[in-house]
MARLUMSE-160193 format. One record per residue (C-alpha): residue in one letter; y, x, z. Coordinates in nm, 4 decimals, always signed. Layout:
<rs>
['A' [Y X Z]]
...
</rs>
This chain:
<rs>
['X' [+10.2670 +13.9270 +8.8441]]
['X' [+10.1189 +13.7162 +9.1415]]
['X' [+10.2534 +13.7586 +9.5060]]
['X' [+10.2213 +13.5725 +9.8336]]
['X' [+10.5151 +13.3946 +9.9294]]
['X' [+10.7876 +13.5533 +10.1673]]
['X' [+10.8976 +13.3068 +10.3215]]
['X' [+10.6314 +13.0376 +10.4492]]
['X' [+10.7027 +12.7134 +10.2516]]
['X' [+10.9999 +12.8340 +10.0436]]
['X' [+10.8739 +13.0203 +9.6940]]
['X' [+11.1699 +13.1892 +9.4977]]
['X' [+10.9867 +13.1365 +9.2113]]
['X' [+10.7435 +12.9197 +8.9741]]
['X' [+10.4311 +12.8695 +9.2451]]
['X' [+10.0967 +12.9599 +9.1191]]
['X' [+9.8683 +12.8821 +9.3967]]
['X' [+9.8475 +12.5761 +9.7110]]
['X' [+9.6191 +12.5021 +9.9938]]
['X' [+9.5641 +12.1311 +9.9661]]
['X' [+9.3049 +11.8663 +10.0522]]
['X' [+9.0742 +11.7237 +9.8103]]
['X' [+9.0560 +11.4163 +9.9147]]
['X' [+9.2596 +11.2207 +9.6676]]
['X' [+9.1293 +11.4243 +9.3727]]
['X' [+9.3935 +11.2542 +9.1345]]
['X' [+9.6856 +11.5054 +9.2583]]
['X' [+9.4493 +11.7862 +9.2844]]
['X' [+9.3556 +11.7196 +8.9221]]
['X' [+9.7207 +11.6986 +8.8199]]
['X' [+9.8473 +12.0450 +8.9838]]
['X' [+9.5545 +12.2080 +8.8517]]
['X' [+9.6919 +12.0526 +8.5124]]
['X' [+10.0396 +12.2427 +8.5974]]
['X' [+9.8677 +12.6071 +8.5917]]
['X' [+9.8641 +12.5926 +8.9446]]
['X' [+9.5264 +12.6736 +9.1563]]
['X' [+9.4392 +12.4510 +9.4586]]
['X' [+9.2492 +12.5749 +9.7588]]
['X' [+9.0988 +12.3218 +9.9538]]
['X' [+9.0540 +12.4232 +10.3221]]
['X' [+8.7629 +12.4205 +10.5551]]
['X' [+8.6848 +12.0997 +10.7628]]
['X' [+8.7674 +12.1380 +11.1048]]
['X' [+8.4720 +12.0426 +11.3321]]
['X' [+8.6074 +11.8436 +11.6142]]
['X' [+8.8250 +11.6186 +11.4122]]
['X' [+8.6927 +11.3022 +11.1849]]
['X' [+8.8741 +11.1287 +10.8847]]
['X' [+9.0527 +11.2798 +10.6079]]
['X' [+9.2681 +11.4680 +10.8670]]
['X' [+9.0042 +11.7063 +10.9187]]
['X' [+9.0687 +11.8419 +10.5296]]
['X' [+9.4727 +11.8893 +10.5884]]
['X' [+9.6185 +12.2174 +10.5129]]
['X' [+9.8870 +12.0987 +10.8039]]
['X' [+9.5757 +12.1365 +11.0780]]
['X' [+9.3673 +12.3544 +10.9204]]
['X' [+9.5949 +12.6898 +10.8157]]
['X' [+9.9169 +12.8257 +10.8887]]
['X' [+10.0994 +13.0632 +10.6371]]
['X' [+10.3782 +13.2437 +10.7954]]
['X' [+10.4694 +13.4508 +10.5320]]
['X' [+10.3416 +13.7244 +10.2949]]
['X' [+9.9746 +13.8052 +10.3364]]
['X' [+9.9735 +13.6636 +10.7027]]
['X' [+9.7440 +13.3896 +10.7717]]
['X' [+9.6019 +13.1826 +11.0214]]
['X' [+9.3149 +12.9508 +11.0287]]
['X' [+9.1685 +12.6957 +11.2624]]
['X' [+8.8002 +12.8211 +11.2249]]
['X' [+8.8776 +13.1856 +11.3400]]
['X' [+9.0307 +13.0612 +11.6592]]
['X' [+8.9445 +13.1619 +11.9653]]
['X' [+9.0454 +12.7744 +12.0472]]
['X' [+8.9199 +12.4944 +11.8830]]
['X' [+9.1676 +12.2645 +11.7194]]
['X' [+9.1345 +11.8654 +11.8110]]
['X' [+9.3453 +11.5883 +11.7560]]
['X' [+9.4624 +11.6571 +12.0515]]
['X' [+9.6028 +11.9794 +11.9986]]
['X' [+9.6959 +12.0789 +11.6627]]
['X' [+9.6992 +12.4333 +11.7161]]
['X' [+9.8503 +12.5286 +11.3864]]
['X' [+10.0755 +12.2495 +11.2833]]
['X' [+10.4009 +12.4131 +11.3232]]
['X' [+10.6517 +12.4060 +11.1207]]
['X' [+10.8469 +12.7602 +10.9576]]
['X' [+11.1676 +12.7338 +10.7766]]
['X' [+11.3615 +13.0338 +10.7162]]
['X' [+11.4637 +13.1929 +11.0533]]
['X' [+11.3400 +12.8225 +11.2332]]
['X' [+11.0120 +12.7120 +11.4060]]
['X' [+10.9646 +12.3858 +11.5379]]
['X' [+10.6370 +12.2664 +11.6991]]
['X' [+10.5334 +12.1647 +12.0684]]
['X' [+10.5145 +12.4585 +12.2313]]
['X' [+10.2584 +12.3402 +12.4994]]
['X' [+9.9920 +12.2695 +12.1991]]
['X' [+10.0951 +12.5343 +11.9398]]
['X' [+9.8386 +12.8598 +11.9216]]
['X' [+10.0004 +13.1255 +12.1536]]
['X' [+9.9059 +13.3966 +11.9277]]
['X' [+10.1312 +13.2159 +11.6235]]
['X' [+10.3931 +13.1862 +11.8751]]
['X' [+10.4237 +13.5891 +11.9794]]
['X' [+10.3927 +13.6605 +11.6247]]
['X' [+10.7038 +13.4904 +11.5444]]
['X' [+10.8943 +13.5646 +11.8307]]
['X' [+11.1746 +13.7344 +11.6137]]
['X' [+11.2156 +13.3826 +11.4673]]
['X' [+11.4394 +13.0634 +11.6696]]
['X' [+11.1584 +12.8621 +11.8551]]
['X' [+11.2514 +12.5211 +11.8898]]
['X' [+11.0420 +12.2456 +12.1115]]
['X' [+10.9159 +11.9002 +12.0371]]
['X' [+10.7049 +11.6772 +12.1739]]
['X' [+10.5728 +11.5969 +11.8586]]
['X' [+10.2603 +11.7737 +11.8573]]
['X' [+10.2137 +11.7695 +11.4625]]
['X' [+10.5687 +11.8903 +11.3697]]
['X' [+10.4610 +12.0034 +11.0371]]
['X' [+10.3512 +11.7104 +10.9133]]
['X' [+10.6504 +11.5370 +11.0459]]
['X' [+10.9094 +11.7439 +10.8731]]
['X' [+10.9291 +11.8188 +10.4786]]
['X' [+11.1169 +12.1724 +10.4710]]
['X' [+11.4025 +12.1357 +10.1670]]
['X' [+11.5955 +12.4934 +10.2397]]
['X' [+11.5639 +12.7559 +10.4933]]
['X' [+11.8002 +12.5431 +10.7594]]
['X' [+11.7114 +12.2032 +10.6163]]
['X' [+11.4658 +11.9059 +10.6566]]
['X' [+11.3545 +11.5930 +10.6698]]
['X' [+11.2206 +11.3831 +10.9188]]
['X' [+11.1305 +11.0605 +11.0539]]
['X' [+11.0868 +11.1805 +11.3916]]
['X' [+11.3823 +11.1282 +11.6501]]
['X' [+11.2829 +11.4334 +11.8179]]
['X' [+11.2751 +11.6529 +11.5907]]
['X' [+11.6158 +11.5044 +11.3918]]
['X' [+11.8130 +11.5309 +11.7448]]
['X' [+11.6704 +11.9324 +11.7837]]
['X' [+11.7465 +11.9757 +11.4545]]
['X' [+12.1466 +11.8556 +11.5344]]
['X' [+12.1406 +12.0815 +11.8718]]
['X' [+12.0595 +12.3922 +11.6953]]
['X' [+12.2829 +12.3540 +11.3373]]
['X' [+11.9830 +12.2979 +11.1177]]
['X' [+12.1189 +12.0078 +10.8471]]
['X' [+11.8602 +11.7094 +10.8499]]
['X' [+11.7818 +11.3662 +10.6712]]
['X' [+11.6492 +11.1439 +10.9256]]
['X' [+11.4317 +10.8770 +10.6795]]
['X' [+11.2587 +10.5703 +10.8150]]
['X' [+10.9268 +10.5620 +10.9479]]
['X' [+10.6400 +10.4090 +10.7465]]
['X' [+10.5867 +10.3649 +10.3204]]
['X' [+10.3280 +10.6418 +10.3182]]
['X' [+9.9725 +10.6198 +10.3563]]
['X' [+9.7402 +10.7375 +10.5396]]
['X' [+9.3823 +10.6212 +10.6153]]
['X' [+9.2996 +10.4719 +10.8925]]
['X' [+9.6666 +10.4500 +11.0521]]
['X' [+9.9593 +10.2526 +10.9893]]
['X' [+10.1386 +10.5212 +10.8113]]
['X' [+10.1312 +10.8574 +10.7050]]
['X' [+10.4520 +11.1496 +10.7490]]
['X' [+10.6698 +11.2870 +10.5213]]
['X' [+10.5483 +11.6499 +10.5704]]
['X' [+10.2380 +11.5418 +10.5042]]
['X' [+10.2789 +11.4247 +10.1443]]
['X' [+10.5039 +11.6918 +10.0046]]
['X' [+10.5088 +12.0348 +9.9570]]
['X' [+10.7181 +12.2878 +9.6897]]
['X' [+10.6113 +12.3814 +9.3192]]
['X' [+10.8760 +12.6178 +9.2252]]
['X' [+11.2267 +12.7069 +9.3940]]
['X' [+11.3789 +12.3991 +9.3349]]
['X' [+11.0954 +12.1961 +9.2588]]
['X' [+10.9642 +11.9579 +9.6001]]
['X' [+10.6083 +11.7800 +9.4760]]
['X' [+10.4886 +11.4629 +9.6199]]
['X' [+10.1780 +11.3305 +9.6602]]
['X' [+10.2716 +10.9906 +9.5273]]
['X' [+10.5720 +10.8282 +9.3648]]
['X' [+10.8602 +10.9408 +9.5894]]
['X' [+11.0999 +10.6990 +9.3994]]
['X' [+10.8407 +10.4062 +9.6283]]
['X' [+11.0081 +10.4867 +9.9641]]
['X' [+11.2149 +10.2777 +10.0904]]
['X' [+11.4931 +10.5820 +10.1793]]
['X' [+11.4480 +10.7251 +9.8449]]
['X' [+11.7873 +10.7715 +9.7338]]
['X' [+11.8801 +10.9425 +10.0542]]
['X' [+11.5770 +11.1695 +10.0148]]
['X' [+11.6971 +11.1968 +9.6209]]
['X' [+12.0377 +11.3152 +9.7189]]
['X' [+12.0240 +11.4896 +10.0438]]
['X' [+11.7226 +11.7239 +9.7962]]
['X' [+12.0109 +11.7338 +9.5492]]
['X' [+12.2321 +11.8980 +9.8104]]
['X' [+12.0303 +12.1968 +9.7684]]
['X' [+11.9555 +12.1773 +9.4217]]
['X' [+11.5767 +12.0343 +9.4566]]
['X' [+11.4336 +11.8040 +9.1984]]
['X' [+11.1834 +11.5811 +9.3010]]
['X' [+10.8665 +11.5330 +9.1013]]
['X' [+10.5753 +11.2445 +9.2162]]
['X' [+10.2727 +11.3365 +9.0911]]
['X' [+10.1418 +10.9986 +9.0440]]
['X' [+10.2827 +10.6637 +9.0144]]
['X' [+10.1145 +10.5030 +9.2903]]
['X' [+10.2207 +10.4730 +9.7066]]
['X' [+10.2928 +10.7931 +9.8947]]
['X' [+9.9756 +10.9601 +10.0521]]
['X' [+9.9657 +11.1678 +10.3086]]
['X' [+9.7087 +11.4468 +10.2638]]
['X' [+9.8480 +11.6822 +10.5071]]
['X' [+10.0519 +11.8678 +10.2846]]
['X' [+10.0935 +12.0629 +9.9627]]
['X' [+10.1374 +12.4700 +10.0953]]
['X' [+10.2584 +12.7040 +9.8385]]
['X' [+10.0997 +13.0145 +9.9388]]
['X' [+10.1417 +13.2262 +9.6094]]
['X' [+10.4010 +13.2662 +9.2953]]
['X' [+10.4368 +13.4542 +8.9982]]
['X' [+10.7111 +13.6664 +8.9771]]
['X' [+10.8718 +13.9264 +8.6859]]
</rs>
């Protein structure tokens, strides 16, 4: 049987569905060769480059059947403001708070709302447990010490991204299964790898790089459905 996720980001079992950009076909081409469907998402209108393609901009799952998406708005999302790149984990949301949809925010009110000035939180964090990440992002890694949440803080830069000088670790990663964290990429490439490999290991993740070549950023893999018995 096929269900949507519970918990946003964090399947509790074998994931059968993503919302992913196209535009590296190679790891579409390989999770579609894992059973798994991809859904790529809309373009959003006011931004240019890949960006405009990333599940991390363009949708936010928080859970169940409960979706939003950047064209049905009633603001439109820019560069500027990333209205939906917010990050969920467990009982946790961190985004900027001054750029973050207000709608998204009141719906998840129940939840622990933490602040950043890092307007694209999601991409900056890759969720590994429902009080655990990883991050580049000082921010985000000293919030993350404030409020109890266990967190890797990794080194900025060995992941691409076109047209800056690097891409985030949010924005390359995203979960197959419960213990299964996919990477667009070879994640064994990064300089911090062995940090990444055991801190993951802490909570009984594997890591598995769908390619052999550099870390991409594509704004995210986002399990959205599993299958369940």
């Amino acid at each position: 049987m096929e269900r949507f996720l519970k918990n946003a980001n964090l399947p509790e079992c074998r994931v059968s569905e993503v919302i992913m950009s196209d535009y590296k076909p190679v790891f579409k081409r390989e999770l579609e060769g894992m059973g798994i469907r991809v859904t790529v998402p809309k373009a959003i209108e006011l931004i240019t480059g890949s960006e405009r393609y990333h599940a991390d901009m363009s949708v936010l799952h928080t859970g169940e059947n409960r979706f939003f998406y950047a064209d049905e708005l009633e603001e439109k999302v820019t560069a500027q403001k990333p209205l939906l790149n917010i990050c969920l984990f467990g009982k946790n949301v961190i985004c900027n708070t001054k750029t973050a949809y207000k709608p998204v925010l009141e719906s998840l009110r129940e939840k622990s709302i933490l602040h950043t000035n890092q307007r694209y939180a999601k991409c900056s964090c890759a969720v590994i447990g429902e009080n655990a990440l990883i991050t580049s992002d000082r921010g985000i890694y000293e919030i993350c010490l404030q409020n109890k949440i266990d967190v890797l803080q990794i080194s900025a830069g060995d992941i691409e991204l076109d047209g800056y000088a690097y891409g985030f670790i949010g924005g390359c990663c995203g979960f197959i299964d419960k213990s299964t964290l996919a990477f667009s990429g070879n994640i064994s490439l990064h300089r911090d790898f062995a940090d990444i490999r055991d801190f993951a290991g802490n909570y009984h993740i594997k890591l598995h790089s769908l390619t052999n070549g550099k870390l991409y950023d594509i704004g995210g893999i986002l399990p959205v459905k599993e299958i369940y018995e």
